[in-house]
N, C-alpha and C positions, 0 to 999 in steps of 0.2 A: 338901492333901486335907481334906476336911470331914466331921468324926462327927458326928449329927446322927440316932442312935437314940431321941431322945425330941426332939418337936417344941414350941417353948417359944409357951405360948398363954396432855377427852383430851390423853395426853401431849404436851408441848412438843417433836415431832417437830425442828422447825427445829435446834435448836439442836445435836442428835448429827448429824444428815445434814451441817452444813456441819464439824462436827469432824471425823468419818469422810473427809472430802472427796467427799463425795454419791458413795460407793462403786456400780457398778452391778454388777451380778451378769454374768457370763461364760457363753457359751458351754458347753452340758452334755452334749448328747447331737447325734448327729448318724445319719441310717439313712435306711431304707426310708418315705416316711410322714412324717419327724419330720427337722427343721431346725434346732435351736435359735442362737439369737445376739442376745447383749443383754441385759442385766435379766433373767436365768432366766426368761426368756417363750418358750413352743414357737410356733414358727411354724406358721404355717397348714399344714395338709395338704390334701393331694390328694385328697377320700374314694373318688373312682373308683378308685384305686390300691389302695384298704385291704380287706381279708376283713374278712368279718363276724368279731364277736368270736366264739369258739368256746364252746360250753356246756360246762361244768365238769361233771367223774361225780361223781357221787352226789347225797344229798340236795338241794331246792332249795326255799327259803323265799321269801317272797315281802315286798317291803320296797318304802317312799318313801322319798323326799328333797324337801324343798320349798326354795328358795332365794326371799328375801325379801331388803327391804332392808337399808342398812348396819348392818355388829354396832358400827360408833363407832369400829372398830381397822383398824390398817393394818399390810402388812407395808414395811420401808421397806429401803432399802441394809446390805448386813453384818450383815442378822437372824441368819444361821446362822454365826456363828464357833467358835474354839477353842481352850482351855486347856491349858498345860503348865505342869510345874513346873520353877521357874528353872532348878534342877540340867539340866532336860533340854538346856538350848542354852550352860550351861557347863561343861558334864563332857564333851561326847561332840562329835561333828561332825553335829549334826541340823538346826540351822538355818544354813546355808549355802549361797554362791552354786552350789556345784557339785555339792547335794543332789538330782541332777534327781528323781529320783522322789519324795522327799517335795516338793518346788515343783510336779509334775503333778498329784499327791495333794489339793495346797492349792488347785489353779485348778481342780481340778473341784470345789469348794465356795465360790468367790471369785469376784470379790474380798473380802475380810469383816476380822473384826477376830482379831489371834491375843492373848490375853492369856499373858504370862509372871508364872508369879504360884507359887501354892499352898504347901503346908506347908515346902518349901522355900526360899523367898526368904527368911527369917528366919533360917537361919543360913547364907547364902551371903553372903558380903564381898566390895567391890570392894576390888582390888589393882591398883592403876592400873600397877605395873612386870610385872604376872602375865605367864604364858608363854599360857593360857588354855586350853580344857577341862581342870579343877581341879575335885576336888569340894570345895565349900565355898567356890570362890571366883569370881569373874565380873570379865572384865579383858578388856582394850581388842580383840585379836583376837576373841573370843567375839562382843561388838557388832557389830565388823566384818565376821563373819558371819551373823550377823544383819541386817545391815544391806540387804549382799546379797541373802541370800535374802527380804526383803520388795521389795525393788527387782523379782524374777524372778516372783513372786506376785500383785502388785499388792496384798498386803496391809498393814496397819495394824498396830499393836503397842502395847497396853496394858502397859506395864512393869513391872513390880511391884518394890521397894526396900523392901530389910530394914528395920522397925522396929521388933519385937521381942527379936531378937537372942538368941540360946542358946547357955551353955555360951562355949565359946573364941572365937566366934565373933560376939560382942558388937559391933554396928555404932554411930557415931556422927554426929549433923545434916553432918558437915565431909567424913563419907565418900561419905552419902547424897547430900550437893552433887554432891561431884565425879563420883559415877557420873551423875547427871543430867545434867550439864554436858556429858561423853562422850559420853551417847546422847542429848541433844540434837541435839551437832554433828554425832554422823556418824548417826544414820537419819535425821534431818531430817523432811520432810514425812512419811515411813513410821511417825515415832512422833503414837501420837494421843495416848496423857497417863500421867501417871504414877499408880503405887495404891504406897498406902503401908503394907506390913505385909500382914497374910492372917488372915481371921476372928479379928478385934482381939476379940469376945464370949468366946474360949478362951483368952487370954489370962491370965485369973486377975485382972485389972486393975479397978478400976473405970473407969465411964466417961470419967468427970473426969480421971483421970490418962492414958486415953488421947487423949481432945483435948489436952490440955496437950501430951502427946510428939510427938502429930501436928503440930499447930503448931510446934513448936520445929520439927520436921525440913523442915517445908513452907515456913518461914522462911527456915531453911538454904540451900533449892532455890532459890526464888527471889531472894535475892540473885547467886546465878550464872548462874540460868538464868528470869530473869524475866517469861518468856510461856508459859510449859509448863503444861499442863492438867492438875488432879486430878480424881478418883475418890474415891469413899468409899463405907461404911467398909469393903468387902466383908467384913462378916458373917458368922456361918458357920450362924446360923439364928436369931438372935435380933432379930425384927425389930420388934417395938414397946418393947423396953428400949436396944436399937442403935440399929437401922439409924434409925430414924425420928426420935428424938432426936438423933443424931448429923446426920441432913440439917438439922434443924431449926440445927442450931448453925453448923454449916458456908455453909448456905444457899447460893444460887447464885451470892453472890459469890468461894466459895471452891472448886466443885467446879460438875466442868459433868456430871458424872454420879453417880445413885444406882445403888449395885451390894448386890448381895446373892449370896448360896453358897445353891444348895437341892438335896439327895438324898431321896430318900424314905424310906430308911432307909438303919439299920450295915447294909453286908452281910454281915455275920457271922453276923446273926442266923437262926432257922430259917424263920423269915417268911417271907425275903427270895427268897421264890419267882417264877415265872414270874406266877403267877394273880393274886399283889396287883401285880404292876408292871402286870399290862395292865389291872386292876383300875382304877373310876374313883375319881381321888387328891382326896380333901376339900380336905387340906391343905396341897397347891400351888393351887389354887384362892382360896382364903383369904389364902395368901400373895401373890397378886399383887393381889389387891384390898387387900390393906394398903399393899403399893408403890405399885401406881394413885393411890392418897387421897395417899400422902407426897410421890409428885412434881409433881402438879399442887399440894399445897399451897407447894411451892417453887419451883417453876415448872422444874423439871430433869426429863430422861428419866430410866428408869429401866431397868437392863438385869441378868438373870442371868449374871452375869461367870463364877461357874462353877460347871455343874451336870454330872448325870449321873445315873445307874439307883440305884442304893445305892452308899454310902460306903465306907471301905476298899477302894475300884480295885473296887468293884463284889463280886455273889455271881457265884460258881464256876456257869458251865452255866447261867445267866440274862445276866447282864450282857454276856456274849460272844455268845449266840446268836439266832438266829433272831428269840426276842422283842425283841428291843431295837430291831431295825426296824421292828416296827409301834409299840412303846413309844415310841420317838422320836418320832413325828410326831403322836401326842395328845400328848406334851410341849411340843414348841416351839409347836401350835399355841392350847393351853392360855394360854401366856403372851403370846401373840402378841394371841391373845383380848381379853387383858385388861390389854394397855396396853404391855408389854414391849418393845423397840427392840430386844432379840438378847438371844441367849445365847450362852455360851462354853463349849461340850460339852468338859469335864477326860478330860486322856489320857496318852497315852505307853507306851511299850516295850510287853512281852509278856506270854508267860503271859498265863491265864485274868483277865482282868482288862473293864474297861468303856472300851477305849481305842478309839476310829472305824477310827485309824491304827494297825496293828501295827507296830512296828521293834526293832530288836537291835542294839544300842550303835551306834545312828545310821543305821545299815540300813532300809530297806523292806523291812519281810517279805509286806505286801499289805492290804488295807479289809479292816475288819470285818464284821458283820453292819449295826452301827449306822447304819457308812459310808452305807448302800443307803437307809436311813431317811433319812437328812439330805439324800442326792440329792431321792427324792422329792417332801420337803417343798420344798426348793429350788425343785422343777419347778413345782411349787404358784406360784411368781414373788411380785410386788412388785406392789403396788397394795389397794383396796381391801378388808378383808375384807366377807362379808356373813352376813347370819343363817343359818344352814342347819339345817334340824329334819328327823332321822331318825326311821321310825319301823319297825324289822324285828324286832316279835312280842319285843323283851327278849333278842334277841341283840345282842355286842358289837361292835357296827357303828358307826362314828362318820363325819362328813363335814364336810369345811372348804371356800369357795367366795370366789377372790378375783375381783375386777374389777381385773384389767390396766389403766393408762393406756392403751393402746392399743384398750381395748375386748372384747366378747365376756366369756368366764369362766372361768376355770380350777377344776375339782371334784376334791377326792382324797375318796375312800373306802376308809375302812382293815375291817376284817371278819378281827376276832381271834378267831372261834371256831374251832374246830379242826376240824369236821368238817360243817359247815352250809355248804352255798354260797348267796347270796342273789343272785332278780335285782329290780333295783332299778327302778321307774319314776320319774323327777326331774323333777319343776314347776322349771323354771330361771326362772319370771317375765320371760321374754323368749320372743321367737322363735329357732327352731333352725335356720338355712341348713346347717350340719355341720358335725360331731361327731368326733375321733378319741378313743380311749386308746390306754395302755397299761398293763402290768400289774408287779407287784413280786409275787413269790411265793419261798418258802422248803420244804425238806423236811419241816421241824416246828418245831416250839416251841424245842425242844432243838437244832437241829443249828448247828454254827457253821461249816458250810460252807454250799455250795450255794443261794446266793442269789441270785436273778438280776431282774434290771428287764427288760422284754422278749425274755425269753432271753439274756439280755448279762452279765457279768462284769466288775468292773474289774480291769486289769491292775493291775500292780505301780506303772509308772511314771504311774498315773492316767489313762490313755487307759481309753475305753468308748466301744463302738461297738453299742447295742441295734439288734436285728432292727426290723422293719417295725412301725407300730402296727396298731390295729385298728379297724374300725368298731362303734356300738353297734348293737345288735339291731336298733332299732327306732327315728326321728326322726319326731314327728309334731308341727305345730305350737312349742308350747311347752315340750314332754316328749321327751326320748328313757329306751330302755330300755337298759340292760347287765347283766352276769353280775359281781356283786362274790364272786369263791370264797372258797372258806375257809382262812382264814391269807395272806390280801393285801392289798396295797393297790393302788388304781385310779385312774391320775390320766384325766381328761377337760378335754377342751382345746373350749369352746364358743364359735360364730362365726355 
């Protein structure tokens, strides 16, 4: 986990897409209207089949969208992944073959990258004779359920190996070998590379001494395991004293990704309300243009290996609800904007926390709010981004517009005011043959129930079956109109 209450102040695609093994996105939603299969791209619809979208009660503002050329950024394979902490796949039975509901959980956001990583990995030891789920320690069954369960996902696995080490629990380069050596041979092509340590900046170290240790254990590794991929340094917010001197040193001869930690804030603090997270964030902004300049100076992508709402598992009654699925999807596409290859949304167990996935010592308890965000953006697909400029009177209304290899556009509009419904007219800079949406709507700000994408829910085991889409109001030329209500988001699938 990453404290990071005070903030300290085009990419080389090719080279993650063949790491990832040119991951494609799965199959998401299926209904009335709506097909999806492939590269989280919606299939054409049928518009004779669809109702008009219905007008939303109450107020109703009146708002553009203009779609223009490219923004420079693209979304690519395994942009929407996700973080655990190591403890969570060696203490309990969470990531294994016969997890079905957490592996349905994983394919309705996948294929993508899971990182095992966070405050945990640091004092977790391999015990090559262990019995395995052990807190504190990580041993050969544990792998091998992991192994499994990437096998049944079609996911990837960013590893993370102690090298801070705390207290009894003190690791050494000949342990760090051996556990590499282990989860080399058994996830095989499921492991994409190893990270060494967690927000090496909190460490209390200087930097010098942790290149020094990193090398010694990176040494270690490949003498055993001689083709295995690093990462670095994931950070935990210090990215022109870190992160950026650290790539510089490392460079692309030693790591084939730059990683960085970013939260918005501790959530402890009183701040850490609903109003600043939907609020627009300076300082993720700033932070990816610093990343942007340090991977193209090295010529490596560069990805948010692990983020979330605020720090400490998130603020109580924000991080869990409602907000976090429109919060989501200005987040990923934020970083997506601005050169980012993926993020790795940090999770795990219960309680009021900022975790996608709720579960109880290895159980599926069911999606969060978050969850519904990540779908969306997902549905948003893989291909070009383009410029897109809102403009609704200084309400909180945002819009993101990809160009599919396959053609046409994909429009999501998110509309985080609480009581405004906006309808929108969109210059898409093409012609319109037609149009469907659909819609992501919640009870409130606050609830951390009753979330629905098209009237739909996800079940526990990760099935989701949304109702019919809908047509927009209005398709003339190069404009259609729709109803973006208040407190949703809206994706549009253009053909």
């Amino acid at each position: 986990m990453h404290v990071n209450g005070l903030r300290k102040k085009s990419v080389n695609r090719r080279t993650l897409l063949c790491g990832l093994g040119a991951l494609a996105g799965n199959s998401l939603l299926t209904g009335c209207g709506f097909s999806l299969t492939g590269s989280n791209s919606v299939a054409t619809p049928t518009p004779t089949t669809l109702p008009l979208q219905p007008a939303p009660a109450g107020p109703l503002a009146q708002g553009t969208v203009r779609v223009s050329g490219s923004a420079g950024a693209f979304i690519g394979p395994a942009f929407t992944g996700l973080s655990y902490e190591k403890r969570s796949f060696s203490s309990q039975p969470l990531f294994t073959g016969s997890n079905t509901d957490m592996i349905g959980m994983f394919k309705g956001l996948g294929p993508s990258l899971l990182r095992i990583g966070g405050g945990s990995v640091d004092w977790t030891v391999w015990h090559a004779n262990g019995n395995g789920q052990t807190v504190g320690q990580v041993a050969p069954p544990d792998v091998k359920g992991l192994a499994a369960f990437l096998q049944a996902t079609g996911w990837q696995c960013l590893y993370g190996i102690n090298l801070g080490g705390t207290g009894g629990n003190k690791t050494t380069p000949a342990l760090a070998a051996a556990e590499v050596a282990y989860a080399v041979e058994t996830l095989g092509s499921s492991l994409y590379g190893i990270e060494l340590g967690n927000e090496c900046d909190w460490y209390g170290w200087p930097l010098s001494t942790f290149e020094a240790v990193w090398e010694q254990f990176r040494t270690a590794i490949l003498a055993t395991a001689p083709d295995v991929v690093f990462t670095g340094p994931s950070a935990g917010s210090d990215i022109p004293n870190w992160t950026i001197p650290f790539g510089d040193y490392a460079t692309k001869q030693q790591i084939a990704l730059l990683t960085q930690h970013y939260y918005r804030e501790d959530g402890t603090n009183a701040s850490a309300t609903a109003a600043e997270l939907l609020s627009a964030n300076p300082w993720l902004q700033g932070d990816c243009q610093q990343l942007q300049e340090a991977s193209l100076k090295i010529g490596i992508p560069w990805r948010m290996s692990e983020t979330n709402s605020f720090s400490h598992g998130g603020s109580i009654g924000v991080s869990d609800s409602y907000a976090s699925s429109l919060w989501v999807i200005d987040h990923l596409a934020t970083i997506a904007l601005n050169g980012g290859v993926g993020v790795n949304m940090h999770g795990g167990g219960s309680g009021p926390t900022y975790t996608p996935i709720e579960d109880n010592k290895g159980v599926v308890v069911g999606a969060r709010p978050e969850y519904y965000g990540l779908l969306m953006f997902n549905l948003l697909g893989q291909g070009q981004l383009l410029n897109t400029n809102v403009n609704a009177g200084g309400l909180n209304v945002t819009a993101y517009t990809v160009r599919p290899a396959s053609g046409g556009l994909n429009i999501l509009l998110v509309n985080k005011d609480s009581t405004q419904n906006v309808q929108v007219g969109i210059s898409c800079g093409q012609s319109v043959k037609q149009a469907s949406l659909l819609e992501m709507t919640g009870p409130s700000l606050a609830a951390t129930t009753g979330v629905v994408i098209q009237g739909a829910t996800v079940n526990v085991d990760g099935s989701f079956v949304p109702g019919g889409g809908w047509s927009p109001t209005r398709i003339i030329g190069e404009s259609i109109t729709c109803y973006v209500p208040a407190l949703s988001a809206v994706l549009l699938q253009v053909s």
